[in-house]
C-alpha positions in Angstrom: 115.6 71.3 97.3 112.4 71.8 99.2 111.7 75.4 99.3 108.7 75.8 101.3 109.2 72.6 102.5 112.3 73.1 104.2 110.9 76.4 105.8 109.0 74.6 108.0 111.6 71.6 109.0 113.1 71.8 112.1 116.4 69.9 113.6 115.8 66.1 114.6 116.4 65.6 118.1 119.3 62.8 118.9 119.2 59.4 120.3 116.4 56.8 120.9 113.7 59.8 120.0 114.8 60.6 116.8 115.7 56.8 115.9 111.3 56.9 116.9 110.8 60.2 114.5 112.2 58.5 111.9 110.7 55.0 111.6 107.2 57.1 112.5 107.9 59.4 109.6 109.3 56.6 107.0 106.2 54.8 107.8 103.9 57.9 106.9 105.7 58.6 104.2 105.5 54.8 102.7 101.8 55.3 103.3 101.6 58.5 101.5 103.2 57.6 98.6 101.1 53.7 98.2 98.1 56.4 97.5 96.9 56.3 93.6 98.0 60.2 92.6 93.8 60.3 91.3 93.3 59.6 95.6 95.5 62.7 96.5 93.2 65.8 96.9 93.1 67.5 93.7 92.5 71.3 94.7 93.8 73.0 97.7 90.3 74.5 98.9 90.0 75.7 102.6 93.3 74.1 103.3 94.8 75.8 106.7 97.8 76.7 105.2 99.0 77.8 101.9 102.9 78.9 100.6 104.2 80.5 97.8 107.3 81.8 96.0 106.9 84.9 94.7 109.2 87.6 93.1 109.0 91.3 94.6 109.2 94.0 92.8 110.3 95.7 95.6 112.8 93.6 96.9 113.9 92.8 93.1 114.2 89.3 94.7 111.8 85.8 94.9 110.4 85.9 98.7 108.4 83.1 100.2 104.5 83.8 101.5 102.8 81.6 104.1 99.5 82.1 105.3 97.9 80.0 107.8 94.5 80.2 108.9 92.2 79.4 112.3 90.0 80.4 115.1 91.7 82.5 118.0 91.9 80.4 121.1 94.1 83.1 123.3 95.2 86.3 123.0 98.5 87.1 124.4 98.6 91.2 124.3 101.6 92.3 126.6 103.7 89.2 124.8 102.0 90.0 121.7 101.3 86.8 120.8 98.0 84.4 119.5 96.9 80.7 119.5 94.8 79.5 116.9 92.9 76.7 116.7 93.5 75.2 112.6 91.3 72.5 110.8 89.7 71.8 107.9 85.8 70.5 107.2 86.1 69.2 110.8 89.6 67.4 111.0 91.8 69.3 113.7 95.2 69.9 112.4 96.6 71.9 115.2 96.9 74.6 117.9 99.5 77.0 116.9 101.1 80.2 118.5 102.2 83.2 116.4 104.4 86.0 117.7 102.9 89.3 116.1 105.9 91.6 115.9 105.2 95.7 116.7 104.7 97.1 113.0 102.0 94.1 112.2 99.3 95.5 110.2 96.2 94.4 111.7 93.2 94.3 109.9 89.8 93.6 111.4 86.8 93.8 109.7 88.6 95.5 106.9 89.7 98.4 108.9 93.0 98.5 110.8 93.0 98.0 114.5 95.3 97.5 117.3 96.3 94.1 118.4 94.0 94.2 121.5 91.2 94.2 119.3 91.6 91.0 118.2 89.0 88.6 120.7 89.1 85.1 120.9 86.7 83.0 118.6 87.6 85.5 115.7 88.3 83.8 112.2 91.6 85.0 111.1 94.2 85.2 108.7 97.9 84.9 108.8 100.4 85.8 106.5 104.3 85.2 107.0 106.6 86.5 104.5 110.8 86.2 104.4 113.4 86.6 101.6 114.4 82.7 100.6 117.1 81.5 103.4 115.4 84.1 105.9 112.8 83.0 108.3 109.3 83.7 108.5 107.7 86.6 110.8 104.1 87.9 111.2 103.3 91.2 108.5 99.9 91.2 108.3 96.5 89.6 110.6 92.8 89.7 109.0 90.0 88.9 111.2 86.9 89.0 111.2 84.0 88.1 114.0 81.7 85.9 111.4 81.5 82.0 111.2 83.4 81.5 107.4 87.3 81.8 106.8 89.4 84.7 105.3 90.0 84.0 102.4 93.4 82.7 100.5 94.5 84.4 97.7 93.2 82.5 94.4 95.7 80.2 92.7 94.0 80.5 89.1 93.8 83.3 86.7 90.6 85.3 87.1 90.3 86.1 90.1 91.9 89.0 93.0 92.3 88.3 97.1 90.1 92.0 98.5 91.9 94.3 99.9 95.5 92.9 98.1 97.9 95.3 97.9 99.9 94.1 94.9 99.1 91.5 92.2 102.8 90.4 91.6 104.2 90.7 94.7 105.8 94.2 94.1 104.1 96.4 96.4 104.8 97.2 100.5 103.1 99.3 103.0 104.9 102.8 103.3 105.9 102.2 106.9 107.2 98.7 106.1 111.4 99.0 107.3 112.1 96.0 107.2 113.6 94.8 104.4 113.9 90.5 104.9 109.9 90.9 105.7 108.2 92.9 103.2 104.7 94.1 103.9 102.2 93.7 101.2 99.0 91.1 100.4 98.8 89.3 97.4 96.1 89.9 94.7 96.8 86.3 93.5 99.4 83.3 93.6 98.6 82.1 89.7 101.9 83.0 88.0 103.6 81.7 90.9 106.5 78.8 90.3 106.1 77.4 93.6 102.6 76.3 95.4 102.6 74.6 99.0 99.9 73.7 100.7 98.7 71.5 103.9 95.4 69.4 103.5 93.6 66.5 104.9 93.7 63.6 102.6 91.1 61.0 103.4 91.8 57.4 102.4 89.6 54.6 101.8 90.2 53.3 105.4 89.7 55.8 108.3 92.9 55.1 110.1 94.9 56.8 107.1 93.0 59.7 107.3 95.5 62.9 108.2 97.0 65.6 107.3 99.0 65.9 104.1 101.6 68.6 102.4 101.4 69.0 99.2 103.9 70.8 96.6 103.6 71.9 93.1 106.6 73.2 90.9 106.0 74.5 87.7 108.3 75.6 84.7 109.7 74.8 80.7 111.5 71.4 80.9 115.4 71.8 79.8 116.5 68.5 80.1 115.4 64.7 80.4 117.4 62.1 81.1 116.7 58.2 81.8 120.3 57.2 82.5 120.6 56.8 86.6 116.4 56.8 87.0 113.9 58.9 85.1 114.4 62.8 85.8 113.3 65.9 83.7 114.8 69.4 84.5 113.3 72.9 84.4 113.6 76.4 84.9 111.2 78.2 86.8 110.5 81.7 86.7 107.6 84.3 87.6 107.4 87.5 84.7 110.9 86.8 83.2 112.4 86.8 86.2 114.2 83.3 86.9 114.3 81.9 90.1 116.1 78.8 89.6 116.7 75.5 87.6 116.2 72.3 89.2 116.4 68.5 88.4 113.2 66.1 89.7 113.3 62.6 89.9 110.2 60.5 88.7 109.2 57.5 90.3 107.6 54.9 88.4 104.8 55.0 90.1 104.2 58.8 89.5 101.1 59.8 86.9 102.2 61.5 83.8 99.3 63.6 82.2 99.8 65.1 79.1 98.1 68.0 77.5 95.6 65.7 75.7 94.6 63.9 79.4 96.3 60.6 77.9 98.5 58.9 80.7 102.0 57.4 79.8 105.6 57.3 81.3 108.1 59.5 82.0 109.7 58.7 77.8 106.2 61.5 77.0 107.9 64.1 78.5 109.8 66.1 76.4 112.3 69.2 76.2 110.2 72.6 76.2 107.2 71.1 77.5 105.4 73.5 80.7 104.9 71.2 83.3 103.1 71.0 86.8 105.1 68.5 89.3 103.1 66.9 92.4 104.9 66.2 95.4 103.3 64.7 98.7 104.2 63.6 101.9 103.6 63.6 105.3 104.0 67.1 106.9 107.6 67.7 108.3 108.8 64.0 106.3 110.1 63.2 102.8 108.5 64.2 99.7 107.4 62.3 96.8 106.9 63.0 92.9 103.2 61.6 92.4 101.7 63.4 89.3 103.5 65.3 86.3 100.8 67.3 84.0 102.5 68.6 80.6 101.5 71.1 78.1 103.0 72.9 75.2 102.6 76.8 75.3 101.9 78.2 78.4 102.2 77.1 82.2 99.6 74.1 83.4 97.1 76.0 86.0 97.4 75.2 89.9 94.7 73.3 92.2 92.2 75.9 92.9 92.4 77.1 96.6 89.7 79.6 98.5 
């Protein structure tokens, strides 16, 4: 199960042009996966979009979080709609279109506004939020007329997203009535069990330059198991609260890190051991294990993002 992953996978079209999809993305994905793990991009920083599972307190439930971040290119106001132009240090990912539903906190500035306010050429933020199985819609826009990103909210202890409205995910504006949507901001994202994120990945040779997704799970190994390939299983939870237990398969080529930095296989990994697991793959293909980090005592720290 891809959580965030699967969020943003849509139905393959039939016939000759999915038969195309298909060798296009196996390709990708082969080329992905040939990467050394050390060549993947180790921290998330300015990446145009960044996921999460999180568990609200006021949904008593885990809810996904997407924020994805640009430069308006058009302002739809009577469909209530904007394009924004996403990249990252230079590399266009895309041009994307967001509906922004009546109720959308707006924030411009760091004072609400109306959605007419927002101009093209603003820098903004936006978040996404949806009870798991539910999909995404537009709770919150930041903007701001200056030259530099909004920020993301941090991924590592220490640190607090201005203006959040909750640190753990449990709080929700007062005039928030929808439930499968819930309206808050995120102080942080580092006791998360689930981290997504899009990136560029540049490669030795320009031509495999592009765009990357990148997915980290994290939790206390249960289980191991080197009969039928080498898997480990964990639980994942955020605060006590468990969100589920799931079984990963680890390549051979994957990169095992344990807590003292020495590399070995999969046999190092052992039952009770927190873990960090590194998937990659082209965006809307397969996914990959690549890296495994391991520690005893307490949960191994996500890529720093900003």
């Amino acid at each position: 199960m891809q959580t965030l992953a699967n969020a943003r996978r849509l139905p393959v079209v039939l016939g000759v042009l999915a038969a195309l999809t298909l060798l296009s993305a196996t390709a990708a994905s082969a080329q992905v996966r040939g990467r050394e793990a050390a060549a993947l991009p180790d921290r998330v920083t300015n990446s145009p979009e960044l996921t999460a599972v999180m568990f609200s307190g006021a949904q008593k439930a885990f809810i996904q979080i997407q924020f994805d971040r640009g430069i308006v290119t058009a302002v739809d106001r009577n469909g209530r709609m904007i394009t924004i132009l996403q990249r990252q240090a230079g590399h266009v990912w895309r041009t994307q279109s967001f509906t922004v539903p009546a109720g959308t906190d707006i924030v411009i500035g760091g004072h609400a506004q109306p959605l007419r306010k927002l101009r093209v050429g603003m820098h903004v933020r936006i978040e996404q939020t949806a009870l798991l199985g539910a999909s995404l819609a537009v709770v919150r826009v930041d903007a701001q007329g200056g030259v530099r990103d909004e920020p993301l909210p941090p991924t590592t202890a220490g640190g607090s997203l201005p203006g959040a409205t909750s640190g753990t995910a449990g709080g929700a504006s007062a005039g928030n009535k929808d439930n499968q949507h819930p309206h808050f901001l995120p102080a942080r994202f580092s006791d998360a069990p689930e981290l997504g994120a899009v990136v560029f990945s540049p490669a030795s040779g320009t031509s495999s330059n592009s765009f990357i997704e990148l997915l980290f799970d994290r939790g206390k190994i249960t289980a191991t198991s080197r009969t039928a390939g080498d898997t480990i299983t964990i639980v994942q939870r955020q605060g006590g609260h468990v969100w589920r237990t799931q079984t990963f398969a680890i390549p051979a080529s994957a990169k095992i890190v344990t807590q003292r930095n020495s590399a070995g296989g999969p046999a190092k990994l052992t039952v009770g051991m927190h873990v960090r697991i590194e998937q990659a793959g082209p965006i809307g293909g397969p996914l990959e294990v690549v890296r495994v980090d391991a520690r005893a005592g307490r949960d191994v720290d996500f890529p720093t993002a900003g």
